[in-house]
N, C-alpha and C positions, 0 to 999 in steps of 0.2 A: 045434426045432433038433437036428441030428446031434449026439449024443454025443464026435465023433468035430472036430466042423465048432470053430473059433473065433468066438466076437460078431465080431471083425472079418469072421472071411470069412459069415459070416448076414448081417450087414448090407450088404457086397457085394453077395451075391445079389440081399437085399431092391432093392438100387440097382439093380443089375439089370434085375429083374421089373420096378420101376417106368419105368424109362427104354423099356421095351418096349412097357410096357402106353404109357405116355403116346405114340411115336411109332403106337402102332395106334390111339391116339384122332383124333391128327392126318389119319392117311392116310384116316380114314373118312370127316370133316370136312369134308377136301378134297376126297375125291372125292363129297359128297354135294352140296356149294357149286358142283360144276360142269355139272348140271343145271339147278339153281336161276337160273344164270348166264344158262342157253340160255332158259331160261323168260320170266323177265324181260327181256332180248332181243327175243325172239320179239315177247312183247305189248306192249311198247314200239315197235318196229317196226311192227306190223300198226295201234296207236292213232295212229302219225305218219301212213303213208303214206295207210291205208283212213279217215281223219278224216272227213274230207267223207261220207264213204260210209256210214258207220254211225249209230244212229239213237241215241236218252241212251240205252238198255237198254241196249245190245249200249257201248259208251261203258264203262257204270259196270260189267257185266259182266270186259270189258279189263282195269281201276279194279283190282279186284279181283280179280284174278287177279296183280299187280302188285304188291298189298299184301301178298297170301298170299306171295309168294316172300321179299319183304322182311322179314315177319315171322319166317319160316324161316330166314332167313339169319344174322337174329339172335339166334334160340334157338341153331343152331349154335354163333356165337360166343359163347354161353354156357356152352352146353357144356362146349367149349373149353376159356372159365375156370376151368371147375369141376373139369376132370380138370386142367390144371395147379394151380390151387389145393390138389390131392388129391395130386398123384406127384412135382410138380417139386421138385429137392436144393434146399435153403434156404442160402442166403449170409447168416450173421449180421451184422450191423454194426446201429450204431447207428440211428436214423431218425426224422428230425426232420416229425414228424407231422402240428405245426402249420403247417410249410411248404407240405406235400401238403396239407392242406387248406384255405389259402390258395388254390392252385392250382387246385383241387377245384370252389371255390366260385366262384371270377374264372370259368373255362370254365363253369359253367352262368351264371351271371350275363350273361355275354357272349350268349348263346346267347339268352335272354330277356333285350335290356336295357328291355325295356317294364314290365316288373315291377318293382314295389315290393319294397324287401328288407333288412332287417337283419339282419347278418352279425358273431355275436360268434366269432372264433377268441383261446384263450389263447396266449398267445404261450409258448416255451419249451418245449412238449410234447418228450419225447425217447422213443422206446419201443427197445427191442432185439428184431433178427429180420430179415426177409429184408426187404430194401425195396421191391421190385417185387410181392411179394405182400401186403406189409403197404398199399402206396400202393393196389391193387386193391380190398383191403379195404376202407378208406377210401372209394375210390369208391364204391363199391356202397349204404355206409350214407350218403353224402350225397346221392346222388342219389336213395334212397329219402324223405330227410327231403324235399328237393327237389321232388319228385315229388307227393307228398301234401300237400303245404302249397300247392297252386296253386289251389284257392280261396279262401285266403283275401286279405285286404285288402293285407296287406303278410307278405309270408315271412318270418319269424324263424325264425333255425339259431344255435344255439350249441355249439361242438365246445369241453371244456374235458376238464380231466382232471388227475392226482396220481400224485406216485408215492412209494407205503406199503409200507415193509417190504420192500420189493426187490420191490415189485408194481405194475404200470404199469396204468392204470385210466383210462380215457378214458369222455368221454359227450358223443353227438350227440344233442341236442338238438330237436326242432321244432316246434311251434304247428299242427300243420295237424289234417287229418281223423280222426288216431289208427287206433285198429283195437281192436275188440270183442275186451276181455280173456279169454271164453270161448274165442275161438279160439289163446289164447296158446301153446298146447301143438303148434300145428300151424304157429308161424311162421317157422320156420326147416327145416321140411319141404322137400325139393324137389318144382316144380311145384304149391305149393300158394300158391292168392289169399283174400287176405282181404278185396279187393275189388273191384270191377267192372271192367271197361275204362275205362268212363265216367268212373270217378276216378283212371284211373291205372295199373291196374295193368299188370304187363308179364308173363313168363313162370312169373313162379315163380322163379326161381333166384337171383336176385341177394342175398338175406339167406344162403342157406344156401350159398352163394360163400364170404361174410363170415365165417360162419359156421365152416365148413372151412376157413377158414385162420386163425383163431385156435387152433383145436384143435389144429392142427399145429405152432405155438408152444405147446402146452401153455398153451392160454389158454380162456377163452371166451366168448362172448356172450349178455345177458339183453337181454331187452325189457321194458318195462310203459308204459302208454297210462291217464295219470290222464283220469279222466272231463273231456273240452271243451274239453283241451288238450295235444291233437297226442300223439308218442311219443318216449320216449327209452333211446336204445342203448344200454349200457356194454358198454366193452370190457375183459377183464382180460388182461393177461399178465404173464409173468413176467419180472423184472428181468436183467439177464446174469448177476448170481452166484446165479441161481435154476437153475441147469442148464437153459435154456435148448434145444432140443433143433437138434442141430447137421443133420440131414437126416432130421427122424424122418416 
């Protein structure tokens, strides 16, 4: 900081910088999403009309070339999350966590209602911080529990949590396929899988989403994965009279 500058006008700035940085996230986004658009178009069109005409190769060829775009479409929107999760100003308010996560869980539940499923949410959870980043948050670690618990017999998620010493502490819960604790150091990496397609996995980004925006409440996130049964999240953050950070 200038000698010369105020925190006030430094932080300014910092707002600033970020509100830039985040519209040139979006402008690239957009304008990357509208190839993608024409792509997917394109071979959807050619797999409608040219049907009859093409043989399985040339078919699953199409397939995939369809997949690839949708795949891409949705790293983008991860992206996405992820520089908002990183620049966007935070609106403090209260935020009742257990609700989002009620919600959380009814939309995947709905989504597969063929699946067996028990769903413990504590009731009362309240956390302080932004709520559209905190509810983001949320998603990302339920739908990871989600996610990895689909082999087994019946899904068990339980999201409970406490609040100690003006410290708001949340834990998700789940029973599924876990992840090999040597790689614990790499799980909140971005673009890093700790396991296959086959079982699930997606881009890479959605922990280290989670991840970056608890830090930006001055909070954080731990993993650990007991041997056979599944993994479980805690979140920590800090209470409202823990100075809280107001657009840090």
């Amino acid at each position: 900081m200038n000698n010369d500058e105020s925190p006030q006008q430094a932080r300014a700035q910092l707002d600033a910088a970020r509100r830039q940085l985040q519209l040139l996230t979006d402008a690239i986004t957009h304008d990357l999403r509208a190839p993608l658009r024409t792509i997917e178009g394109f071979a959807t069109r050619v797999a409608t009309s040219a049907h009859e005409r093409l043989d399985e190769r040339e078919r699953e060829q199409l397939q995939r070339v369809r997949d690839a775009a949708t795949r891409m479409n949705a790293l983008l929107e991860e992206l996405g999350e992820l520089s908002r999760a990183t620049h966007a100003p935070l609106q403090m308010v209260d935020v009742d966590i257990s609700l989002f996560a009620e919600w959380i869980l009814s939309d995947l539940q709905a989504g597969e209602p063929d699946r067996a499923a028990q769903i413990l949410v504590q009731p009362g959870l309240t956390a302080h911080g932004d709520e559209r980043l905190l509810r983001l948050m949320l998603a990302q670690l339920l739908h990871n529990a989600w996610k990895f618990s689909a082999a087994a017999e019946t899904t068990r998620i339980e999201v409970t949590g406490t609040l100690d010493r003006d410290v708001f502490r949340a834990e998700v819960r789940d029973h599924g396929i876990g992840f090999d604790p040597r790689y614990l150091h790499k799980i909140f990496e971005p673009l890093q899988r700790l396991h296959t397609a086959e079982e699930g996995a997606g881009h890479g980004l959605g922990l280290t989403i989670a991840q970056r925006i608890a830090m930006r409440h001055g909070g954080t996130i731990t993993a650990a994965s007991p041997p056979g049964d599944g993994a479980t999240f805690t979140v920590e953050l800090p209470g409202p009279d823990e100075g809280s950070p107001h657009a840090a």
